[in-house]
C-alpha positions as CSV (number, residue, x, y, z in Angstrom):
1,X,38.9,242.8,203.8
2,X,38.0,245.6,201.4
3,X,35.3,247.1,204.2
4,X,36.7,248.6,207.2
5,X,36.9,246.5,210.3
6,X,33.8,248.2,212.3
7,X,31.3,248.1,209.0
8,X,32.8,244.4,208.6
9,X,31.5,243.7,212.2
10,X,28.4,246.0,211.7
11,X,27.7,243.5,208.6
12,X,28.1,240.5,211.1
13,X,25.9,241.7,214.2
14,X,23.4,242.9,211.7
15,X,23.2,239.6,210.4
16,X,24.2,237.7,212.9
17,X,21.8,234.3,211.9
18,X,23.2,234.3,208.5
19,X,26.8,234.1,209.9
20,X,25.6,231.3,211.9
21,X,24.0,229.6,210.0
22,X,27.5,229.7,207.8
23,X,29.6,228.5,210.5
24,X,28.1,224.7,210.3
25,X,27.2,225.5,206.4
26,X,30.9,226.4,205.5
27,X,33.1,223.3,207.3
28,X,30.4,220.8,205.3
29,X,31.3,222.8,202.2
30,X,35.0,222.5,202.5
31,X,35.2,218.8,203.8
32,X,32.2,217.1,201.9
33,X,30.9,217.0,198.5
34,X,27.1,218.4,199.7
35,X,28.3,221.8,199.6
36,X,27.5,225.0,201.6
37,X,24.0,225.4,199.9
38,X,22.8,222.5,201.1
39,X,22.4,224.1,204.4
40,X,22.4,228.1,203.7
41,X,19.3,227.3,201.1
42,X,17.1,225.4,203.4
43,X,17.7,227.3,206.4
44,X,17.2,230.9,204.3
45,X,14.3,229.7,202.9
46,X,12.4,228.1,206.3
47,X,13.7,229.6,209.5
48,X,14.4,233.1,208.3
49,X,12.0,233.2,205.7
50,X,14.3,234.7,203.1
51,X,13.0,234.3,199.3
52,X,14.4,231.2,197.4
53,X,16.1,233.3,195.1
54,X,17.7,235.5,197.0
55,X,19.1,232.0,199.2
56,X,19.8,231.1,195.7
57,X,22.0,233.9,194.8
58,X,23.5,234.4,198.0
59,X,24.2,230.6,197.9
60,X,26.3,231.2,195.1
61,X,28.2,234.2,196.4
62,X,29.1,232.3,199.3
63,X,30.6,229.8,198.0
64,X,32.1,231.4,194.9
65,X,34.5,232.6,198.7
66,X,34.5,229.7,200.7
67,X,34.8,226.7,198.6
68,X,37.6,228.9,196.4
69,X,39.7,229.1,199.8
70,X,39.1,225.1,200.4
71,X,40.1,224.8,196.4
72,X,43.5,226.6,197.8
73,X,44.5,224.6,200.8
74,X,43.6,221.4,198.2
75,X,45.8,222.8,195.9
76,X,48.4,223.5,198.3
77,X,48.3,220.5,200.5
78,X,48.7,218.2,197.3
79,X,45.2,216.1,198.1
80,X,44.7,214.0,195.2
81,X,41.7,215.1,192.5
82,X,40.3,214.0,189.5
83,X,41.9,216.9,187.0
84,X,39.9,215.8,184.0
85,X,36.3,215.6,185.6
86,X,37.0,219.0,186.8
87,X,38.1,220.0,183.6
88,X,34.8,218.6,181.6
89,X,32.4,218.7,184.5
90,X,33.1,222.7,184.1
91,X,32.3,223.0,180.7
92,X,29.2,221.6,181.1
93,X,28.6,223.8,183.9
94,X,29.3,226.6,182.7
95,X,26.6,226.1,180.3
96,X,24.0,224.3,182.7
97,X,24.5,227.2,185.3
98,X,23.1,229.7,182.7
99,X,20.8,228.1,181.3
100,X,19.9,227.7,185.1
101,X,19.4,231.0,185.9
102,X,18.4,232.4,182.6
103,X,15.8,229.7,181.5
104,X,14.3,227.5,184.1
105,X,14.4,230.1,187.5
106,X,12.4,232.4,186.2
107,X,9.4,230.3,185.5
108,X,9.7,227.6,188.6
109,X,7.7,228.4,191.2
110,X,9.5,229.1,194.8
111,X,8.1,226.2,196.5
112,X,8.6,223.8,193.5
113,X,12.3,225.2,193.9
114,X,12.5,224.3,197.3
115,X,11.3,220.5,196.9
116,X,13.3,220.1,193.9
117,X,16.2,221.1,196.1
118,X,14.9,218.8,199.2
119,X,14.4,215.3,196.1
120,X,18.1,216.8,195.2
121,X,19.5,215.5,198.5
122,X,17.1,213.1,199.2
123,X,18.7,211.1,196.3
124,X,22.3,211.8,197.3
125,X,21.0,210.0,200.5
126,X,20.4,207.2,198.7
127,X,23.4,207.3,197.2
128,X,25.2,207.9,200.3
129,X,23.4,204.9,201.6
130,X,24.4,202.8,199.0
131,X,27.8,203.3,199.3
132,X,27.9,202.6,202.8
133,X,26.2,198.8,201.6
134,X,29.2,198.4,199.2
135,X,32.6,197.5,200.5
136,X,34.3,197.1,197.0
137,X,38.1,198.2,195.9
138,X,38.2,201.9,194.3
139,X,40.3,203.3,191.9
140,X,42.2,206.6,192.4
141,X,41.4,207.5,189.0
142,X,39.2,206.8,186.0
143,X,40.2,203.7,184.2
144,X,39.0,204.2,181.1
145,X,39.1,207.6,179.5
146,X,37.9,208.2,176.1
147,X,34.7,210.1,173.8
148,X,32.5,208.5,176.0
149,X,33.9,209.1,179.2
150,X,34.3,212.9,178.4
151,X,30.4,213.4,176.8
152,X,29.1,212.0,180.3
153,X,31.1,213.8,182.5
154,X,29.6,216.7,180.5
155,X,26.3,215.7,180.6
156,X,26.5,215.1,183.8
157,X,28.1,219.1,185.0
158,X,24.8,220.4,182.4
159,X,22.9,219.0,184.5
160,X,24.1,219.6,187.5
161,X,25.1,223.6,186.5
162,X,21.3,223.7,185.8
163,X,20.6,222.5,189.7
164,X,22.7,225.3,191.0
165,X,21.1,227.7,188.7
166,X,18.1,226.5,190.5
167,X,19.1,226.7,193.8
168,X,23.2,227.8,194.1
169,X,24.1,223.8,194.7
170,X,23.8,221.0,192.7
171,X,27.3,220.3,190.3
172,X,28.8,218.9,192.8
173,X,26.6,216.3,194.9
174,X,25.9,215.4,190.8
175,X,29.2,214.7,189.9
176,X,30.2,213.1,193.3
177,X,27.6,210.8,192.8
178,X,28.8,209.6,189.0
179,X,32.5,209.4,190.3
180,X,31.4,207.0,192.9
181,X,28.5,205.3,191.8
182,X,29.4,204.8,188.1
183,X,33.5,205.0,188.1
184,X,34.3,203.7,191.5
185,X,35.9,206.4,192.6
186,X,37.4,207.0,196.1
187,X,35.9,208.9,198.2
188,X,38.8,210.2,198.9
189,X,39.5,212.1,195.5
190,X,35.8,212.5,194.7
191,X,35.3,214.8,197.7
192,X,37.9,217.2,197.0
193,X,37.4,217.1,193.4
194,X,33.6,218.2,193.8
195,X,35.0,220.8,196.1
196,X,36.5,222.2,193.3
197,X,33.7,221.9,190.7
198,X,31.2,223.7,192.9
199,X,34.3,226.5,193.6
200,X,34.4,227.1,189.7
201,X,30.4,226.9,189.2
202,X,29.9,229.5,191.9
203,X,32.1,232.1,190.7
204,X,30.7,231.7,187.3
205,X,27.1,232.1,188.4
206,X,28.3,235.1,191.1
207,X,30.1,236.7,187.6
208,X,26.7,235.6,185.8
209,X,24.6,237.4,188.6
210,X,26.7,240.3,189.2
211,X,27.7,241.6,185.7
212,X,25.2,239.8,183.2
213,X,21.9,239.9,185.0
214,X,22.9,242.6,187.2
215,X,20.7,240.8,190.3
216,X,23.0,241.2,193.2
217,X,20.8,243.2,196.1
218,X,21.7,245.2,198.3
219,X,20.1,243.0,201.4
220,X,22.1,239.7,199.6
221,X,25.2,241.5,199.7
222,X,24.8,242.5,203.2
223,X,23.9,238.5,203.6
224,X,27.6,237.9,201.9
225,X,29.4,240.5,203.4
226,X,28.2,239.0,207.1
227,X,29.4,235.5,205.9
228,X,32.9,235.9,204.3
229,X,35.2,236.3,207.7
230,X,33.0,232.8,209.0
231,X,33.9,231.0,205.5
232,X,37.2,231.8,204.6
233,X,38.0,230.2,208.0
234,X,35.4,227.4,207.9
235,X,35.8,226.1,204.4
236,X,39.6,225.0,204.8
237,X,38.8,224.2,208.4
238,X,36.3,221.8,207.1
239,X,39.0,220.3,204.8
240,X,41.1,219.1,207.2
241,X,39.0,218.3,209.8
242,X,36.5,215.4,207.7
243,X,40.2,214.4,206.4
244,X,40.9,213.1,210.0
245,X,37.4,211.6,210.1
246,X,35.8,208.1,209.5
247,X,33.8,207.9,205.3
248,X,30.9,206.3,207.8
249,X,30.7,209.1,210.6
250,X,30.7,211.9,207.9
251,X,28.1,209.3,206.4
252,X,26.0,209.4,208.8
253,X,26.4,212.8,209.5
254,X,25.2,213.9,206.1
255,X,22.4,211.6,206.0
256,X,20.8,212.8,209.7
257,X,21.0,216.4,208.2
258,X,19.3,215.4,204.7
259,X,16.3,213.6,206.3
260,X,15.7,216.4,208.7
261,X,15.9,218.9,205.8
262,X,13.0,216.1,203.6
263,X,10.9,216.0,206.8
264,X,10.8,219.9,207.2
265,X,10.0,220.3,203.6
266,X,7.1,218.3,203.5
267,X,5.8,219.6,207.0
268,X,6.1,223.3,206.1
269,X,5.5,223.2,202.0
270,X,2.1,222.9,200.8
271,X,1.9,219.9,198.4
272,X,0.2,222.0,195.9
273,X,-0.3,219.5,192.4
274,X,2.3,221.9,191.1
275,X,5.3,221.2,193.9
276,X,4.2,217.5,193.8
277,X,4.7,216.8,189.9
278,X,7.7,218.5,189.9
279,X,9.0,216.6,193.0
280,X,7.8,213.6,191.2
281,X,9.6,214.2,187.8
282,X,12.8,215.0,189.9
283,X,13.0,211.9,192.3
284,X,12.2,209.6,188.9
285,X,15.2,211.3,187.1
286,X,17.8,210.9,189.6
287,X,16.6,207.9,191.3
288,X,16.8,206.0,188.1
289,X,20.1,208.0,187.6
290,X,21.4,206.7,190.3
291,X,20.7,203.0,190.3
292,X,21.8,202.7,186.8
293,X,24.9,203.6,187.9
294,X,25.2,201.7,191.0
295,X,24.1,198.6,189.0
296,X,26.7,199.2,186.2
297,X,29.7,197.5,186.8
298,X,32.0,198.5,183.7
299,X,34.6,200.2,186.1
300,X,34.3,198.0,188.8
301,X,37.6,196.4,190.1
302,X,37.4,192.6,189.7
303,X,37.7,190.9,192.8
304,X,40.6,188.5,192.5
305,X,41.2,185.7,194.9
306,X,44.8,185.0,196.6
307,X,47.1,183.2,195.2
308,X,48.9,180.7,198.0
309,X,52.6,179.0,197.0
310,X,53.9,176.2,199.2
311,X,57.6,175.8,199.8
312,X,58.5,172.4,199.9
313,X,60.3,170.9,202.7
């Protein structure tokens, strides 16, 4: 590390909750397509009472390390991705994620930030849910690729670039979903290839928030610094350890974590009319998101019967 060992470890006993709290945070990054924010956000932002920007930011520092080292062992272990979501999903990240921080942050309140991130993962629930209903063939890749193809996988990153300008998470639960729901993707290669998407939209909003908007605080940094020796371990660990495990436990898994993450949020944030609106809007958008693409079934694999010869005798 570029800080001596005992400041490292000063860093880490200082902030000792926030390492923690990246140990569980840092193996879901690496090994699911929820990402690390999906816990660092809701845990800054309830139990230690840290400001939903600064979990935002130091969501996005975070991961900009630890899903970059899971991005290396997928890389380097040859798991199989989706190169051209990556590629597309980016671009439109790249422009969601400022557009993120420079245009809707700044006028959202905090706790309509922090239900907007609870509907987030409420509706990847759903999603999750639905995909444990459906026991159909999936492809390893996207069948058809064309105009189309590339202008909604770029939709798609915008939008969710814009949720992890919000709250430092949203590309990839976004773009898992689409590949799953929509293409009938594996599970398999969506997973890692969100990975990937939320390594490249982190380190473009940590660039963002470092050298453009220059709102990188001391007391975040200190956050980061306590964090990086538990995810540069616990990101690739996480790889290969939800390789080795059942689609239903991690299922499952998820799901327990997301519904005690919606019934904290509405026990501890005040519904002001403000908080519910926006909850409202968001739910509508994604729910509707989602069952149009659970309903659609352009890329589905047609289910063929077997075909039985007879030998004669």
């Amino acid at each position: 590390m570029l800080l001596g060992s005992q400041q490292a470890f000063g860093y880490l006993l200082n902030q000792w909750q926030v390492a923690l709290t990246m140990v569980f945070g840092s193996m879901i990054a690496g090994g699911t397509s929820i990402g690390g924010g999906a816990v660092a956000f809701p845990v800054f932002t309830k139990l230690l009472q840290i400001s939903p920007h600064d979990a935002k930011v130091f969501s996005l520092a975070i991961q900009a390390v630890g899903m970059s080292a899971a991005t290396l062992v997928i890389w380097s272990t040859g798991i199989r991705v989706e190169e051209r979501v990556i590629r597309w999903g980016s671009l439109g990240g790249s422009l969601g994620i400022v557009l993120g921080l420079r245009c809707f942050a700044p006028w959202l309140p905090p706790d309509a930030v922090k239900m907007v991130f609870t509907i987030l993962l409420s509706s990847f629930a759903i999603t999750l849910v639905a995909l444990n209903r459906r026991h159909s063939l999936r492809h390893l890749t996207i069948p058809i690729w064309g105009t189309q193809q590339r202008g909604l996988i770029f939709l798609m990153g915008l939008m969710g670039g814009i949720m992890s300008g919000l709250v430092g998470n949203g590309i990839d639960i976004v773009l898992f979903s689409v590949m799953v729901l929509l293409f009938r993707i594996s599970e398999k290669v969506a997973t890692p290839t969100s990975v990937i998407l939320m390594a490249i939209n982190a380190l473009i909003g940590l660039i963002l928030q470092v050298f453009v908007f220059h709102d990188f605080s001391v007391q975040v940094q200190s956050y980061w610094f306590a964090a990086i020796p538990v995810v540069v371990v616990g990101a690739p660990l996480g790889v290969m350890i939800c390789s080795l495990l059942r689609r239903e436990t991690i299922a499952h898994i998820l799901i327990s974590l997301i519904a005690i993450e919606l019934t904290t949020s509405l026990l501890l944030i005040p519904l002001r009319p403000t908080v519910i609106y926006t909850s409202l809007i968001t739910f509508i958008l994604f729910s509707t998101l989602n069952y149009w693409m659970y309903r659609t079934q352009t890329y589905a694999i047609p289910f063929q019967k077997p075909i039985y010869t007879w030998k004669e005798t």
